[in-house]
C-alpha positions, 0 to 999 in steps of 0.5 A, spaced: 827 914 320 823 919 316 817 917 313 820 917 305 825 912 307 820 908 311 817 908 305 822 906 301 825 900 305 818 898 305 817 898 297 824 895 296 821 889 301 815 888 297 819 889 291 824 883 293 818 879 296 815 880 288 820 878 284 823 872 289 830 874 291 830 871 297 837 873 299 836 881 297 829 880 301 833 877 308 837 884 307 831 888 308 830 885 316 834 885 322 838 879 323 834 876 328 826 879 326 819 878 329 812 877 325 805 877 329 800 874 327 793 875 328 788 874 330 791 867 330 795 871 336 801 867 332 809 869 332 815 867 328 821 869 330 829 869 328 832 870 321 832 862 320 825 861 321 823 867 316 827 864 311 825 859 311 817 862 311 819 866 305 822 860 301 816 856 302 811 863 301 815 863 294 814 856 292 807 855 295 803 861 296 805 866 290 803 859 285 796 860 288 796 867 287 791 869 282 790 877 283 791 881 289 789 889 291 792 893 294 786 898 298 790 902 302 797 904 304 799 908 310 806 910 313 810 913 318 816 914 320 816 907 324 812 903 319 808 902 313 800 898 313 798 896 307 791 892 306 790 888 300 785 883 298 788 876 294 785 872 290 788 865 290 786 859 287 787 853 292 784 845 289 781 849 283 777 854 287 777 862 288 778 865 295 780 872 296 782 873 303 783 881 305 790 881 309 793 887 312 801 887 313 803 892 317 812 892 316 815 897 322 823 900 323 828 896 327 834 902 326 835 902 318 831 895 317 825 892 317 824 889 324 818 884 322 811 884 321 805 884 324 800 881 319 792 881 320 789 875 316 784 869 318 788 864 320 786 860 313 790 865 310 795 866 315 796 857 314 797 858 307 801 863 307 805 859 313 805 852 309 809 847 312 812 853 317 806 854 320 807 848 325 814 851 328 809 858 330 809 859 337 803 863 341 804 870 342 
């Protein structure tokens, strides 16, 4: 895939992630996607999984979600990295945590992510999933 497309799946993933359309946003993956997690050295696997990852994301993370950044962007023809800091509200507290996703192609769709984040980070996005992750 060219860079542009890249770039587009990648916009359409975020966008989707954005506006909470689960169904739209599972279409955007492989059937079978993998995401790493690091520096946890954590991964998540299988389209069940992810979809349940992103139904919780949506329900818990972005409610905590108070303001986010995005620093930097970059893309290839293999993948996109965008490196963001969040700002969240967690038991009435302010935390920013800088996170830096990088999407890659797997044929026409996105294949996974490998997300670097602290693994405070990483658990809050994970909520209850974060237990079913298994070593990389």
């Amino acid at each position: 895939m060219d860079e542009k497309k890249m770039l587009d799946l990648a916009t359409r993933h975020a966008q989707y992630e954005a506006e909470q359309k689960i169904g739209p946003l599972m279409e955007t993956l492989v059937p079978e996607p993998e995401y790493g997690f690091y520096p946890a050295n954590l991964r998540m696997s299988g389209g069940d999984l992810c979809k349940r990852y992103y139904e919780q994301f949506f329900i818990d993370f972005m409610s905590k979600v108070r303001g986010h950044k995005l620093l930097n962007e970059w893309v290839s023809c293999d993948s996109v990295a965008q490196e963001y800091d969040i700002t969240l509200q967690v038991d009435g507290e302010l935390e920013t945590h800088r996170v830096l996703g990088i999407l890659f192609a797997e044929g026409d769709r996105l294949g996974g992510e490998r997300i670097y984040a602290s693994e405070r980070a990483t658990r809050l996005m994970a909520g209850c999933v974060f237990d079913e992750f298994k070593p990389l």
